[in-house]
ROVEX-391566 format. One record per residue (C-alpha): x, y, z. Coordinates in Angstrom, 2 decimals, always signed. Layout:
+---------+---------+---------+
!       u !       v !       w !
+---------+---------+---------+
!       X !       Y !       Z !
...
+---------+---------+---------+
# end
This chain:
+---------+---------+---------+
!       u !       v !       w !
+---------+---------+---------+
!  +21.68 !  +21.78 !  -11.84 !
!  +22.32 !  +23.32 !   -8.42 !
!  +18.72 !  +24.18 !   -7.60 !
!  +16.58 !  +22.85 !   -5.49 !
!  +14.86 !  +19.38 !   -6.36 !
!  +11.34 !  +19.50 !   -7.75 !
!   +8.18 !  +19.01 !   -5.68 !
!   +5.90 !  +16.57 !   -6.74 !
!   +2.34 !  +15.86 !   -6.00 !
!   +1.87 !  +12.99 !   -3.95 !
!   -0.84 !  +10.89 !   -5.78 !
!   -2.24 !   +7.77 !   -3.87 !
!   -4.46 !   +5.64 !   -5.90 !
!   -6.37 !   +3.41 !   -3.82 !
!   -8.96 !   +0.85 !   -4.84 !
!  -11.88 !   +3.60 !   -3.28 !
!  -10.47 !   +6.66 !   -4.45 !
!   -7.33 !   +8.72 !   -5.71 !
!   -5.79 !  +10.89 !   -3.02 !
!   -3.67 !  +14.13 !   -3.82 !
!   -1.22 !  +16.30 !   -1.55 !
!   +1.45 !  +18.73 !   -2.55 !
!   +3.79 !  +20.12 !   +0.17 !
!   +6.20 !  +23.08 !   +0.18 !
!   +9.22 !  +23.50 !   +2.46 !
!   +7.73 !  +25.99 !   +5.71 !
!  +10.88 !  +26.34 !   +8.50 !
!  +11.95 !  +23.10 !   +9.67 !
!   +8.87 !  +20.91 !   +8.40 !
!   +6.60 !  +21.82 !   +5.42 !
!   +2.93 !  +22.89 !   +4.90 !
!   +0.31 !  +21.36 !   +2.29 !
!   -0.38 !  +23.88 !   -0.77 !
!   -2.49 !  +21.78 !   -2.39 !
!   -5.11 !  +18.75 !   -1.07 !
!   -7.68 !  +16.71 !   -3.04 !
!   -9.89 !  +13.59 !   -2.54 !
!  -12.37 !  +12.45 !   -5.36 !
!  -13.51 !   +8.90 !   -5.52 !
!  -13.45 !   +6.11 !   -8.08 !
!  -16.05 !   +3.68 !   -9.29 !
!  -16.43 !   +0.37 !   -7.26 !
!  -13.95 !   -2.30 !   -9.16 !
!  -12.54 !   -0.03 !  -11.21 !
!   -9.43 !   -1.43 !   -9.28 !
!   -9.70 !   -4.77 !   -8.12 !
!   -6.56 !   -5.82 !   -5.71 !
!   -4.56 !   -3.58 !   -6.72 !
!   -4.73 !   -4.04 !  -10.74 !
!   -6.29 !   -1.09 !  -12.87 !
!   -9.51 !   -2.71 !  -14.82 !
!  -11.20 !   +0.00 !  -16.25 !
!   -7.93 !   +2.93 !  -16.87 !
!  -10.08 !   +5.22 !  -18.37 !
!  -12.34 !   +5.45 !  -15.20 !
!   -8.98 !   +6.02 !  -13.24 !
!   -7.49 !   +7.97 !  -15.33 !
!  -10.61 !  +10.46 !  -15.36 !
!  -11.00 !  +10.86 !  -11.44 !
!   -7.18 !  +11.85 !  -11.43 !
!   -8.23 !  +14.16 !  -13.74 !
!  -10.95 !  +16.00 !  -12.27 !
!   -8.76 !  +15.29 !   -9.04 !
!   -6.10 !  +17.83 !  -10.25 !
!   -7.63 !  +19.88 !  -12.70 !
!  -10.39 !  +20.63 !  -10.04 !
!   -7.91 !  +21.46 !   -7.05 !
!   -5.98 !  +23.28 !   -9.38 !
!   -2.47 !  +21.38 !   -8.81 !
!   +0.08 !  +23.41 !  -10.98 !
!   +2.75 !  +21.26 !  -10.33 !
!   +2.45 !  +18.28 !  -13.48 !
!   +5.26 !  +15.84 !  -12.22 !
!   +3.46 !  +12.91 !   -9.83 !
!   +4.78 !  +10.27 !   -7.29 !
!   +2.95 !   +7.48 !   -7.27 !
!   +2.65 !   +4.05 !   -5.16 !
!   +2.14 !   +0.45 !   -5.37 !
!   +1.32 !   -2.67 !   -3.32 !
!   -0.15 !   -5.84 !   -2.86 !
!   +1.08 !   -9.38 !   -4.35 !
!   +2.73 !   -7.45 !   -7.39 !
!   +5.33 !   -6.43 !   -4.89 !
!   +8.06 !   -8.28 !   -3.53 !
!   +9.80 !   -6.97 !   -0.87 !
!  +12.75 !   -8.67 !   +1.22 !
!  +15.71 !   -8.24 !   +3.45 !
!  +18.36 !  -10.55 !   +2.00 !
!  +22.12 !  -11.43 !   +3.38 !
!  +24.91 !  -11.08 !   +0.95 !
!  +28.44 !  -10.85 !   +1.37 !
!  +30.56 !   -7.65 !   +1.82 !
!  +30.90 !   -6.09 !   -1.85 !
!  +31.00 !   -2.08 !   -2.75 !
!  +28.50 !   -0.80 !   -4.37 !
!  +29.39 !   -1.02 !   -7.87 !
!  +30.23 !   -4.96 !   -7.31 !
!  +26.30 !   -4.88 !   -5.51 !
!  +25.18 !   -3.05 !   -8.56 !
!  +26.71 !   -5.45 !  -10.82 !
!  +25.32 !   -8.47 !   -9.57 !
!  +21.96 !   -8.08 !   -7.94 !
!  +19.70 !   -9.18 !  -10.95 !
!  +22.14 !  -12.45 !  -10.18 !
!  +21.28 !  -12.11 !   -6.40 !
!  +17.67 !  -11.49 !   -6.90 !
!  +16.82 !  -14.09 !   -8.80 !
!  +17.22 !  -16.31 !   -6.05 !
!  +14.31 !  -14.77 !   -3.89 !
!  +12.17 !  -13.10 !   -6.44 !
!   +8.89 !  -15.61 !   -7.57 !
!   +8.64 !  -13.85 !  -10.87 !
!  +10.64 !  -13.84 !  -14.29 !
!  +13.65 !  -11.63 !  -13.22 !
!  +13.37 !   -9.85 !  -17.00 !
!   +9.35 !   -8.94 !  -15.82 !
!  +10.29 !   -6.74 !  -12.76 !
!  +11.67 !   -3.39 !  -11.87 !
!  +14.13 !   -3.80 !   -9.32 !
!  +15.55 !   -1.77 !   -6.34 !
!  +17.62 !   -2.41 !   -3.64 !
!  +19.32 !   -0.66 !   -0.29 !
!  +22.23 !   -1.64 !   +1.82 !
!  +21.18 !   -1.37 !   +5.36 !
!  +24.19 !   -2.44 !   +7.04 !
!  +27.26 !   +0.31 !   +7.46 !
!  +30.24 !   -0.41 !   +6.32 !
!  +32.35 !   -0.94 !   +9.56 !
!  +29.52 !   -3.14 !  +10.79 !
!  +29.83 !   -5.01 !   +7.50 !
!  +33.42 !   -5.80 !   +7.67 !
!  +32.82 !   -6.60 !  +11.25 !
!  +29.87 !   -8.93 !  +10.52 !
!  +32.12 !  -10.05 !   +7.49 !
!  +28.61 !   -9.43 !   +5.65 !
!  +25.62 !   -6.82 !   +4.70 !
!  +21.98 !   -6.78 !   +4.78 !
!  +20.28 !   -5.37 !   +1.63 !
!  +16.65 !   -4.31 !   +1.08 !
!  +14.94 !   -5.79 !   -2.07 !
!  +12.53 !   -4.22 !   -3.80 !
!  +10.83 !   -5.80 !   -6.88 !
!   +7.86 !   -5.02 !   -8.44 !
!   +6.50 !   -6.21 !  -11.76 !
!   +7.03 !   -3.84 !  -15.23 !
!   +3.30 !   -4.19 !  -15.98 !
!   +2.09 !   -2.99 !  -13.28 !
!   +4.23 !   -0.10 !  -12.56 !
!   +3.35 !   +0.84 !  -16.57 !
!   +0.04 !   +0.35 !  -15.82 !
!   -0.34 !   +2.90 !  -12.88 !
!   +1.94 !   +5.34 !  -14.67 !
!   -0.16 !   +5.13 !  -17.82 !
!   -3.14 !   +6.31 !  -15.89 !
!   -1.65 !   +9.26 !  -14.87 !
!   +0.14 !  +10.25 !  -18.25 !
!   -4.08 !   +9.57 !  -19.66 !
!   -4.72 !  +12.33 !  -17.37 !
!   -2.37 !  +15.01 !  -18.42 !
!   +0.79 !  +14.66 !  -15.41 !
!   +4.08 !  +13.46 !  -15.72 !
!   +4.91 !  +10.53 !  -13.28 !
!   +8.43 !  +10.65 !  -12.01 !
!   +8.26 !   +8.31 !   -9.31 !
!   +6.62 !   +4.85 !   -8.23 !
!   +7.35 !   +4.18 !   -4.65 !
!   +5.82 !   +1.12 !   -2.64 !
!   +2.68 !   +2.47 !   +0.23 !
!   +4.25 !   +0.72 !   +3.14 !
!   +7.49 !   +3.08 !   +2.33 !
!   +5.03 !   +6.00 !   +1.10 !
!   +3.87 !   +5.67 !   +5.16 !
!   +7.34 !   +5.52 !   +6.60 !
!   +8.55 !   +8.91 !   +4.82 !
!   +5.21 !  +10.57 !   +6.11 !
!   +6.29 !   +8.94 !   +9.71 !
!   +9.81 !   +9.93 !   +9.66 !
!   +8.48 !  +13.91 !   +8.69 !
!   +6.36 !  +13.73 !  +11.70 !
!   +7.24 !  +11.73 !  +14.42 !
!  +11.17 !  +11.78 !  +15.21 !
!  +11.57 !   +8.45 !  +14.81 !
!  +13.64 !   +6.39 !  +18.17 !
!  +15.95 !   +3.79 !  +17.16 !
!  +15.43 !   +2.01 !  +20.29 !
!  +12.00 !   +1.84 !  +19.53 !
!  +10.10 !   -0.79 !  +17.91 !
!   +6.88 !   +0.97 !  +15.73 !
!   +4.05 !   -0.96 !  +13.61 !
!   +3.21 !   +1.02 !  +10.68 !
!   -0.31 !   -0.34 !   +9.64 !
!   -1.92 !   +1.56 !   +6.72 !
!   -5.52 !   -0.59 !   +6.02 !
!   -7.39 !   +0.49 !   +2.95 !
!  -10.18 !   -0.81 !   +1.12 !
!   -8.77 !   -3.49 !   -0.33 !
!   -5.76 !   -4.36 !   +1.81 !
!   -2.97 !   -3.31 !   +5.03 !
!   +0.51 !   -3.03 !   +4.47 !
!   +2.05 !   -3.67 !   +7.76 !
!   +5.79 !   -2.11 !   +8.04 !
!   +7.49 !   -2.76 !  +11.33 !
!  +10.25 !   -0.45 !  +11.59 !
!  +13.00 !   +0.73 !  +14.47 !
!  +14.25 !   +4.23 !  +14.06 !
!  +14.57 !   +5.21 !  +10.31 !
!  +15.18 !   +1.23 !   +9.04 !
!  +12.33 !   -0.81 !   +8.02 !
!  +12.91 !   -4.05 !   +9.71 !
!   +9.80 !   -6.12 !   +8.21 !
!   +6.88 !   -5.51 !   +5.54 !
!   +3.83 !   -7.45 !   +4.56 !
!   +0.74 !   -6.84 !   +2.67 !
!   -2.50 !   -8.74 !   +3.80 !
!   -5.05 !   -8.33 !   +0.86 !
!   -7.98 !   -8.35 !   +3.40 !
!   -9.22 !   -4.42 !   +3.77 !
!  -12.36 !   -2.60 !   +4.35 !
!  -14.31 !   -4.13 !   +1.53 !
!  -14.63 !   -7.10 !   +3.76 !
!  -16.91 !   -5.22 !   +6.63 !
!  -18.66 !   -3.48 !   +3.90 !
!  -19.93 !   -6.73 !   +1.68 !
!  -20.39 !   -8.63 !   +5.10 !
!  -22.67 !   -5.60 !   +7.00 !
!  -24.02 !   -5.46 !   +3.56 !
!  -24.89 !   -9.06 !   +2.75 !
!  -26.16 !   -9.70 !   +7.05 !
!  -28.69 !   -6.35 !   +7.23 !
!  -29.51 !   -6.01 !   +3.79 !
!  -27.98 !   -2.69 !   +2.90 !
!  -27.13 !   -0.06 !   -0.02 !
!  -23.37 !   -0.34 !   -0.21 !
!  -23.37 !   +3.70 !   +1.05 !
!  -25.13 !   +2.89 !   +4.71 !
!  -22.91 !   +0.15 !   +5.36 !
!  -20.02 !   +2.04 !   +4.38 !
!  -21.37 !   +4.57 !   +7.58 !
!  -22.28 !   +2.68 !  +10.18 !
!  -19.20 !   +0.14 !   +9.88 !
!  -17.75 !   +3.64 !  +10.92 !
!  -20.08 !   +3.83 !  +13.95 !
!  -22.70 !   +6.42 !  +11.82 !
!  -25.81 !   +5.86 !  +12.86 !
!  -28.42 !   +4.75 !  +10.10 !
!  -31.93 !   +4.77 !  +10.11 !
!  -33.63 !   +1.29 !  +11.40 !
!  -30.32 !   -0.19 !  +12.36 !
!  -29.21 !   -0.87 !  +15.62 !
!  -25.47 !   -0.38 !  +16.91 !
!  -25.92 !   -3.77 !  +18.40 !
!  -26.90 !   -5.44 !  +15.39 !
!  -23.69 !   -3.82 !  +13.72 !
!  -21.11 !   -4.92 !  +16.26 !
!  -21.08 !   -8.86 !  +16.22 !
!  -20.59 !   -8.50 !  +12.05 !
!  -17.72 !   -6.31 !  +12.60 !
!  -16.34 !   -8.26 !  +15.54 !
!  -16.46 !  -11.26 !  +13.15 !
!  -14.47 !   -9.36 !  +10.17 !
!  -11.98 !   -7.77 !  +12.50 !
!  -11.33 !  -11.29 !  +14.10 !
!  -10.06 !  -12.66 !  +10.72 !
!   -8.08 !   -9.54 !  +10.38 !
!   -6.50 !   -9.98 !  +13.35 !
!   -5.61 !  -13.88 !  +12.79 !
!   -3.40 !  -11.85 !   +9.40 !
!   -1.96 !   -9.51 !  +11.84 !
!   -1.08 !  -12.41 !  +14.40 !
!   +0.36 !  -14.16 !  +11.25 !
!   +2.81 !  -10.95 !  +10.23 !
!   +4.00 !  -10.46 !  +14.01 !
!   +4.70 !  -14.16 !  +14.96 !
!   +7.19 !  -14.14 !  +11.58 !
!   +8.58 !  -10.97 !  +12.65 !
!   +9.30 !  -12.11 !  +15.60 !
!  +10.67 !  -15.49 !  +14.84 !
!  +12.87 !  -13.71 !  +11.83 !
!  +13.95 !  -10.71 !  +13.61 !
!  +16.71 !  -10.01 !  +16.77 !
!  +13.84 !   -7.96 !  +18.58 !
!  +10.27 !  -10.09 !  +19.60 !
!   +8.91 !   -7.08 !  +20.90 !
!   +6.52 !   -4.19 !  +19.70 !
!   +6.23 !   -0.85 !  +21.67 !
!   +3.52 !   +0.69 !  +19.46 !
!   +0.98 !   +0.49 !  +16.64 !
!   +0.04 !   +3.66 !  +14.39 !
!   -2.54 !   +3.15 !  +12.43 !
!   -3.57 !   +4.63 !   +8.86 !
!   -5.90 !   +3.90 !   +6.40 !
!   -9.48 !   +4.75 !   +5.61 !
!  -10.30 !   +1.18 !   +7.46 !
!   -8.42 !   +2.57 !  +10.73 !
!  -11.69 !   +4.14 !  +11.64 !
!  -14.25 !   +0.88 !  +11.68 !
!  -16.12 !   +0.63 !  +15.02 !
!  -14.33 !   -1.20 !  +17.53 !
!  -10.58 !   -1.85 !  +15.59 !
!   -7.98 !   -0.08 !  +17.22 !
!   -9.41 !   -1.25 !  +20.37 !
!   -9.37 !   -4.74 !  +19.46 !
!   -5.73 !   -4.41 !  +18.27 !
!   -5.23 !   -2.79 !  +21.76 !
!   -6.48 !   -5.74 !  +23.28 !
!   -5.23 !   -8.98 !  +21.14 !
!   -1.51 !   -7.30 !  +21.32 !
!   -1.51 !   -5.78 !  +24.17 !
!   +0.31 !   -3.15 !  +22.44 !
!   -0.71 !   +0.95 !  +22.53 !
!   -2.27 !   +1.44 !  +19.24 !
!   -2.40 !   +5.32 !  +17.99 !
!   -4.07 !   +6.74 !  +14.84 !
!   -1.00 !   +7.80 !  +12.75 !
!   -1.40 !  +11.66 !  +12.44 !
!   +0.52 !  +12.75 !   +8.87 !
!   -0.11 !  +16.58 !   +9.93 !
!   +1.37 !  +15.82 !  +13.25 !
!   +4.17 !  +18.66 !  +12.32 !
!   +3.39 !  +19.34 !   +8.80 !
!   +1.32 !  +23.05 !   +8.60 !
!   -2.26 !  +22.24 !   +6.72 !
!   -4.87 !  +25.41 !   +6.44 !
!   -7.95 !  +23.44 !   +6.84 !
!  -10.09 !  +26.25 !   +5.69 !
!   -7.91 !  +27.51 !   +3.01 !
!   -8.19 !  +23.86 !   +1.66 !
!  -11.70 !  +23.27 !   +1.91 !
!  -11.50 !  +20.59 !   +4.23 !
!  -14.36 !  +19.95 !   +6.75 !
!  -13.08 !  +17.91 !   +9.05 !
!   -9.59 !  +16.98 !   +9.43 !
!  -10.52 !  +14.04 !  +11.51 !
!  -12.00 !  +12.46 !   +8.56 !
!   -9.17 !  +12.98 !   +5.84 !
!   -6.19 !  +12.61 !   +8.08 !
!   -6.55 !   +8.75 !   +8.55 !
!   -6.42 !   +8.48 !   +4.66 !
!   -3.91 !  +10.97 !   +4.19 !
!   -0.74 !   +8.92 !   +5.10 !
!   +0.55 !   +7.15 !   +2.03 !
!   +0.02 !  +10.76 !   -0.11 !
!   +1.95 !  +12.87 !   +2.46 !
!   +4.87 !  +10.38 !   +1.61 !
!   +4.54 !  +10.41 !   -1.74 !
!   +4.67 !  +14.14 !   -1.62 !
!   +7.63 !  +14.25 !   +0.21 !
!   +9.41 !  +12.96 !   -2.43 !
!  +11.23 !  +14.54 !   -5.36 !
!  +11.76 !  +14.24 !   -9.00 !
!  +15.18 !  +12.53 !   -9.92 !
!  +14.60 !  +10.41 !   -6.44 !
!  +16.12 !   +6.64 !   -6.97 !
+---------+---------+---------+
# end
């Protein structure tokens, strides 16, 4: 009872591939013990839902059985439009009166069956600011039973124990708050984009002040460089990276990408205009960016430019120790970018809420 909680490996199954990291406590930070990538067949996850669970449930499989994670309990992660998540105003109430009545509360802002969702929720607001205020902002978090069962089904198929479903745009903060001292007079963009979709998490110090996921990811330069020059789905995965293929031309690459990232952007524009209309800050100081889709040719620049904002690639080793060559990792470069959301995961612990 009065030992420490239980690591957990951080397992981030993505719509490309299932990502693993375990960390251990090293000093004042920690250091990764164990690290795995192994991809999944295409649309064997389609927006987020599991179609084929026996294909998923194999690659975590030989994920963990092949790096040799000992630990069996997981932390997992969800997103996309199965996932509600909202800052709501209620009045001041302790926290067995909030506990009480939420399902009541939630119903109001939830666009599912109330009885079809797992919920969670987080009062933001301290309690002499709430008295103050004469009310309290709470963090909603709902997501729906069948897909949480689904994604913890999958990894009970392939031998773990899942202890804990988190939500990637919160996966990202945890690895961000681990490595980057957060300022509370700052204002950060958190934007993880995967192959599928980008959760966008706008937060200020340690409190997530705005979250959106745009279900518009990598895919989208892959089937377009794929559909304009005629390529195997494995060269356009490289050069929308900036690889350089055989008979293709750079400048034949660009104007497809330019065109992708241009809809992407008019998303992004989308999430900061609300932000700013809903929130008491209208201003961004920075942009980290995540995500196996962080590296296409040409879009943190564009960010740069539309936003006029510095855009960074998120680093989720920035302080946590990882033994490239005890790992059998290549090139950091190339793993760090898709790293994020399983660093979070793994810094969480079994028995978390």
């Amino acid at each position: 009872m009065f030992g420490r909680p239980k690591p957990v490996v951080g397992l981030d199954i993505g719509s490309s591939a299932v990502k693993a990291i375990e960390l251990r406590p090293a000093g004042r930070s920690y250091k990764v013990v164990g690290f795995g990538i192994e991809p999944i067949p295409a649309d064997t996850i389609v927006d987020g839902a599991i179609i084929d669970a026996g294909a998923v449930a194999e690659a975590i499989r030989r994920l963990l059985d092949g790096h040799r994670f000992k630990t069996r309990e997981v932390a997992a992660s969800l997103s996309g439009n199965s996932v509600i998540v909202k800052k709501i105003n209620l009045p001041v109430m302790s926290e067995a009166e909030l506990a009480g009545s939420i399902y009541w509360e939630a119903e109001q802002y939830i666009p599912f069956d109330i009885q079809d969702v797992n919920l969670d929720y987080q009062i933001l607001t301290p309690p002499s600011v709430a008295e103050t205020r004469g009310g309290m902002e709470v963090l909603l978090v709902a997501a729906k039973k069948e897909k949480i069962n689904d994604y913890t089904e999958v990894v009970r198929q392939a031998g773990r124990v899942p202890v804990v479903v988190d939500v990637d745009a919160f996966a990202v903060q945890n690895a961000y708050e681990a490595n980057y001292d957060p300022d509370p007079s700052s204002v950060v963009v958190l934007l993880n984009a995967g192959a599928s979709g980008v959760n966008i998490n706008i937060v200020s110090g340690q409190q997530s002040l705005f979250t959106r996921d745009i279900s518009m990811g990598g895919n989208a330069y892959t089937e377009a460089v794929q559909k304009e020059l005629s390529l195997p789905f494995e060269s356009a995965e490289r050069v929308k990276c900036g690889e350089p293929i055989d008979g293709v031309h750079p400048d034949e690459v660009r104007p497809i990408l330019r065109a992708v990232t241009e809809n992407l952007l008019l998303e992004i524009q989308k999430t900061f205009d609300f932000f700013k209309a809903t929130a008491a800050s209208d201003r961004i100081d920075r942009v980290l960016i995540s995500g196996g889709t962080s590296r296409v040719d040409g879009l943190a620049e564009a960010l740069a430019d539309r936003f006029g904002t510095p855009v960074e690639p998120f680093d989720p080793f920035r302080t946590i120790q990882i033994d490239v060559r005890k790992l059998g990792i290549e090139h950091l470069a190339e793993v760090a970018p898709t790293s994020a959301v399983a660093v979070g995961l793994a810094l969480r612990r079994a028995g978390d809420r």
